[in-house]
Each structure stands twice: as C-alpha cells, then as structure tokens.
C-alpha positions in Angstrom: 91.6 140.7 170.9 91.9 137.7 169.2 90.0 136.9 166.0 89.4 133.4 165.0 89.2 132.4 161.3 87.8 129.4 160.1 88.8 126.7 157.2 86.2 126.4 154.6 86.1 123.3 153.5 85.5 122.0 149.7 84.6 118.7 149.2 82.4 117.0 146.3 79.7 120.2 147.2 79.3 119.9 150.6 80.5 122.7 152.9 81.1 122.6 157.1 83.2 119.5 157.4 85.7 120.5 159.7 89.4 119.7 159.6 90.3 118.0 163.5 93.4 118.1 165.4 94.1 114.7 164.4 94.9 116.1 161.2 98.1 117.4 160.8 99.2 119.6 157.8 102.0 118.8 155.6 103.7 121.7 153.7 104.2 120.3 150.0 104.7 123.2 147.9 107.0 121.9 145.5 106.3 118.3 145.1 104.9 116.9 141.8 101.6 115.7 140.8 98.3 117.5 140.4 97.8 118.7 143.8 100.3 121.6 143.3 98.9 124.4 140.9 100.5 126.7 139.0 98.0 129.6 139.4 95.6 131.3 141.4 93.1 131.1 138.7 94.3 127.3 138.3 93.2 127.0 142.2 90.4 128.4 141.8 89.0 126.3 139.2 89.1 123.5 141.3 88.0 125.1 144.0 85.0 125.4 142.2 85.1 122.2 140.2 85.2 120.2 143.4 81.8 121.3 144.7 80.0 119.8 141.9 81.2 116.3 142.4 79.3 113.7 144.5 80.6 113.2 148.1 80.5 109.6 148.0 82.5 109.1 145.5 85.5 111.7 145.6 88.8 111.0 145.8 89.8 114.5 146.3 88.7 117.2 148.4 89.7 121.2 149.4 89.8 123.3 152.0 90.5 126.8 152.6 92.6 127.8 155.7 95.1 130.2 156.9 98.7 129.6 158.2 99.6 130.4 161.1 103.0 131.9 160.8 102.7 134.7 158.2 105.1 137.8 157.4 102.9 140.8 158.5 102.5 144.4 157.2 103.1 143.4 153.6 106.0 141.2 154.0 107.5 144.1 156.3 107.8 142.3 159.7 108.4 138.3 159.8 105.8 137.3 163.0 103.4 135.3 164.5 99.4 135.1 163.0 98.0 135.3 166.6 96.0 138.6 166.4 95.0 138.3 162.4 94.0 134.6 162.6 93.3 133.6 166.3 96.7 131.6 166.5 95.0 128.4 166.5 92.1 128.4 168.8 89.1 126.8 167.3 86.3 128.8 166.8 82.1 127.9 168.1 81.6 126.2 164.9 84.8 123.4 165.9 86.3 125.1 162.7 90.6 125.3 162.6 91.2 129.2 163.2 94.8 128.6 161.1 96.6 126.5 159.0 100.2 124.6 159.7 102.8 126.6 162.2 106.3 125.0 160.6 105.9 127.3 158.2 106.9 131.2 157.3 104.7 132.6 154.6 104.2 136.5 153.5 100.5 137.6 152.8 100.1 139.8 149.8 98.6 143.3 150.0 95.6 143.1 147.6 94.1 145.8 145.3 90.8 144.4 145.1 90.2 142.9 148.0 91.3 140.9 150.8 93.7 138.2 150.1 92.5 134.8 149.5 93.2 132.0 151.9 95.7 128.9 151.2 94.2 125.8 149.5 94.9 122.1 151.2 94.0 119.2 149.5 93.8 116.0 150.5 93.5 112.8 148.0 92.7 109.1 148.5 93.2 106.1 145.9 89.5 105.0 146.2 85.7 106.1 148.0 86.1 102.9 149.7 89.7 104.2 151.3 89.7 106.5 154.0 91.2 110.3 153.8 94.7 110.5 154.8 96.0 112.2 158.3 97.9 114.8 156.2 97.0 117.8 154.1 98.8 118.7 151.7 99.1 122.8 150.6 98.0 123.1 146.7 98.4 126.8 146.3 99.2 129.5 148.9 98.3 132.9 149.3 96.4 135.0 146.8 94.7 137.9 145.5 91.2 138.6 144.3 93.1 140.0 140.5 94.7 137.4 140.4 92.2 135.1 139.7 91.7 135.6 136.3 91.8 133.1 133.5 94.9 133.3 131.1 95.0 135.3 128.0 96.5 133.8 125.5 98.3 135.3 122.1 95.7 133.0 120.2 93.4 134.4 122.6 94.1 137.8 121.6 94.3 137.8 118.0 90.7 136.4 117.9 89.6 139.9 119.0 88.3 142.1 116.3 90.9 144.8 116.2 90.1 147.4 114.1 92.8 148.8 111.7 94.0 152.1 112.0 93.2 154.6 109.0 96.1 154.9 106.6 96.7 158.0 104.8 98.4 159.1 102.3 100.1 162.8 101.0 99.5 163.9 98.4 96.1 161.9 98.4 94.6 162.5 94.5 95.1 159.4 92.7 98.6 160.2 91.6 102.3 160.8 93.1 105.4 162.1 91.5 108.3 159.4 90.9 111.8 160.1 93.0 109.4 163.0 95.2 108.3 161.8 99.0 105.2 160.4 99.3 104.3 160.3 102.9 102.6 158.0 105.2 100.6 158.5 108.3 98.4 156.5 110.5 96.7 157.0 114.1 98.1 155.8 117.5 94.8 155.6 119.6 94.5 152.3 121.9 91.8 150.2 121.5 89.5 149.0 124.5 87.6 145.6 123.8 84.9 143.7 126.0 85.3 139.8 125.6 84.3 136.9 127.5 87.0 134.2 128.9 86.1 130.6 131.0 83.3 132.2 131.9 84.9 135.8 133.3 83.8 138.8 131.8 87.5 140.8 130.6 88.3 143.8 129.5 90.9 144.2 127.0 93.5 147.6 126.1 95.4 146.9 122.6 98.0 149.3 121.9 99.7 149.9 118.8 103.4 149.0 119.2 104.9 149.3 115.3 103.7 150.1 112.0 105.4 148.3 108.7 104.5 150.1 105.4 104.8 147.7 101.9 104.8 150.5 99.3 103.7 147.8 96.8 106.7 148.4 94.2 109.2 145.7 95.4 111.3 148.1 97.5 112.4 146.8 101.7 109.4 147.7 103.9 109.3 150.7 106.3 109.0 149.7 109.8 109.0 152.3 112.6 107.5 152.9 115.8 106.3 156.4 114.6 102.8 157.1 113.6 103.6 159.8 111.4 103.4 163.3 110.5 101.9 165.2 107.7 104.2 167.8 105.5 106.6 169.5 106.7 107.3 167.3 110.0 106.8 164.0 108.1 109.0 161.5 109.1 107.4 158.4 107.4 107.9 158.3 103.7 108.8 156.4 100.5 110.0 157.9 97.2 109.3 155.6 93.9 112.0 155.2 91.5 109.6 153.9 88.5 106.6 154.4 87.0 103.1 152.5 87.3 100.1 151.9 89.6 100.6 151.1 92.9 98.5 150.5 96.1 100.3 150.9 100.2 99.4 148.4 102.8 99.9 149.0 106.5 100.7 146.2 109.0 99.9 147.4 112.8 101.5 145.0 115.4 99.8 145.2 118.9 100.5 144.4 122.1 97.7 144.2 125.0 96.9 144.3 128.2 93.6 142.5 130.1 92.0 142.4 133.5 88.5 141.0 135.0 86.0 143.8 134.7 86.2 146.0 137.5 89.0 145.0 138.8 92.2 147.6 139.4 94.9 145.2 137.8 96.1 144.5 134.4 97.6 141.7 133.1 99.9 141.8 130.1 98.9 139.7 127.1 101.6 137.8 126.1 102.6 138.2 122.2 100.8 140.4 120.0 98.3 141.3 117.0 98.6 142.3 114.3 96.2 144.4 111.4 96.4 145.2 108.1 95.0 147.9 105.6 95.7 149.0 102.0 95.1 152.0 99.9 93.3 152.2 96.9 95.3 151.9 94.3 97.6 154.9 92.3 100.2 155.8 89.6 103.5 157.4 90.1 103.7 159.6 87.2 106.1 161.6 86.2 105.8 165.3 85.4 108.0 167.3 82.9 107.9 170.9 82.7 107.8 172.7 79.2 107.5 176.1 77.6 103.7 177.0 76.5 102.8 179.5 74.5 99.6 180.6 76.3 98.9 180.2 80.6 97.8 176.8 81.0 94.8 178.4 83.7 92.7 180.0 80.8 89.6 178.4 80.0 89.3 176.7 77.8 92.7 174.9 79.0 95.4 175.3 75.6 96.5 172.5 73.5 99.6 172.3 74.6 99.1 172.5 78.0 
C-alpha cells in the first residue's frame, strides 16, 4: 500500500502553498551562492527564519519534500521511493507526494527520530517578478541530532570549568631539596548545562593533559597521568635549591556537546584549559647531627 507524503512548504510564514507539476525540480547541490547550506542546523535556521517574513515581499521561499529515488534500508539497497513516499502521486490536499526522480540519494538511519525531509528553495530578483519554474535543492537529507547549533572553541572556553584539586606530598608547608615531591590531581569529567541560538545543550569536558610549573625555573611537567600518591607516584619534581615556592596546574580539556535529550554527541572542536596553584612553600634542607639527649623529650633539647 502506497503512502503519500506531502511537501511542506515555507514561504514568508505562510504554510499549504502547493508545489504544481508545472514545476520542475532542479538538483543543485554543489552550485554557489546562498541557497546551498552547509549544515543541517544552517537549513534549519532558515527554515525557520523564512516563516517570519511577509509574503508579499519575499524573494525567497522553502519547501520541504522528499525525493523520489532514495537508497533504502540505510543505504543497503539502491531502489525506487514508491512504497515509502507514494512514488509521486499527489495526495487529497493537491500536495507533491515526492521530490525530483533524476536523482539517487541515501536516507540516513536517525537516532532521534525520523529523518528530516530535503529543503528546495526557490529565489526571485524582486516581489514584483514572478517565482521561477525550477527548484532548486538547498540541503538534503537529515537527522533530528543533527540540528544542533555549532559549538565553538570560543564557545567552550566561556563555560565555567572548574579546576581540578591539586595536591601535593608531603603537604606541611615544607619539602626537602633533591627528595621527590609529588603531584596529583583528579580525572573526573565535568557535565555543564548551557544555552546556544536558542537550543538548550548539554556539555561533557574531559580532562585530556595536565602541565605542572613547579615555580623554581625548572621545564614543566606535562603528562596525561593524573597521578598517584607514594609509593605508585608517577608525577613528581625534585628541587635542586633552596626557597619558597608555590605549584600551578594547567588542565587542558577537550569536550563533547549534544541538544538535551538527544542520543548524539558532537565533539567540540579545540579545547579548555584551567589553572590552579598551591599555597606557597619552602624547600628546606635537613641535616642530620649527633644530639646528646632524644630530640622527643619534652621539653624539646637545645640542640635539637
């Protein structure tokens, strides 16, 4: 049994115009010019952007309409659209069922839903000028995730990303000189609710490298290794000279967003980065001597 599927159409706000025979469809995919977009979420703006303007006086309008020749099954089997989109019959409302037929165009298997019909535009010099015969395609095939606005690396090092705790062993306000002073930090991810165009996102921040400035002059310490306390440490720094000190800790991030509710992520591209410091500490160093009495009696010797 056949099932019919009609355009939609987008023009200036008003839905129902119907797209006639007489109108043949030209397949432009590739040609220049603002009718071709480069994203779902790009052709869906102006989708949307083209209902608000006033009928009269657009020189641009959309509609949404299926092709007819599609690869089926997820790309598996090349075929005609016949029993998904009613092979061009016309459906009670005089609405096209399908798009062009010179074509051969796979449908994407969706996560969040079913996928989103083509968008045809058609564009005229003036309101006085008629609309052209032809439609032109402005974006093909889509899914429901991938309508999401793009995050950008400004974008995501906006986001308040908290800095992950750095700790130090021994922790007392003191270290030996030329003995390992070791370095730790946490690994957790960070989930983040944010606003974008509009779209509620959600947003996973995950921490990629840590570099360690031990705040005497010597080359940083840049690993992918969160750390370990004593005896499995593997991030440390031994100071070669005397004097106070303080650490800082420099976390980059990378991320990952979708829409909320949705099943997809998107990467982020570029990263993040935090920073932290310790309070500040000496290196010190500690000689060992004879004493003449234990230097754990109370009250502690002199020479102690």
């Amino acid at each position: 049994m056949k099932r019919a599927v009609g355009a939609i159409f987008l023009a200036v706000g008003i839905l129902g115009t119907a797209i006639t025979p007489a109108a043949a469809v030209q397949i432009d995919e590739h040609s220049a010019g603002d009718s071709v977009f480069l994203a779902a979420f790009e052709a869906a703006q102006e989708d949307r952007r083209s209902r608000t303007v006033d009928p009269a006086v657009a020189l641009v309008r959309y509609t949404r309409a299926p092709m007819c020749n599609v690869a089926t099954g997820g790309g598996a089997e090349m075929g005609d659209a016949d029993e998904q989109f009613g092979g061009g019959d016309r459906d009670g409302d005089g609405l096209i069922a399908c798009g062009p037929s010179n074509t051969t165009v796979p449908v994407p298997v969706c996560v969040d839903g079913p996928p989103l019909l083509p968008l045809w535009s058609q564009r005229r010099a003036s309101a006085a000028d008629p609309w052209p015969a032809t439609w032109t395609l402005a974006y093909g095939y889509s899914c429901p995730e991938d309508v999401v606005p793009p995050m950008t690396e400004a974008d995501f090092r906006r986001l308040p990303l908290a800095p992950p705790v750095l700790r130090l062993q021994p922790d007392r306000g003191w270290v030996l000189v030329n003995k390992e002073t070791i370095v730790m930090t946490d690994d957790a991810e960070q989930t983040l609710q944010t606003t974008l165009l509009g779209y509620s996102i959600e947003v996973v921040a995950s921490p990629s490298s840590y570099r360690y400035d031990f705040g005497d002059g010597s080359r940083d310490l840049v690993t992918t290794s969160a750390g370990h306390p004593y005896p499995d440490h593997d991030t440390f720094h031994r100071y070669e000279t005397l004097g106070t000190v303080a650490v800082t800790l420099t976390t980059t991030w990378t991320g990952r967003y979708r829409l909320a509710g949705s099943g997809v992520w998107h990467d982020i591209p570029g990263t993040a980065e935090t920073a932290t410091t310790s309070a500040p500490f000496t290196v010190e160093e500690r000689r060992s001597r004879l004493v003449d009495d234990l230097c754990t009696d109370i009250p502690t010797p002199d020479d102690c």
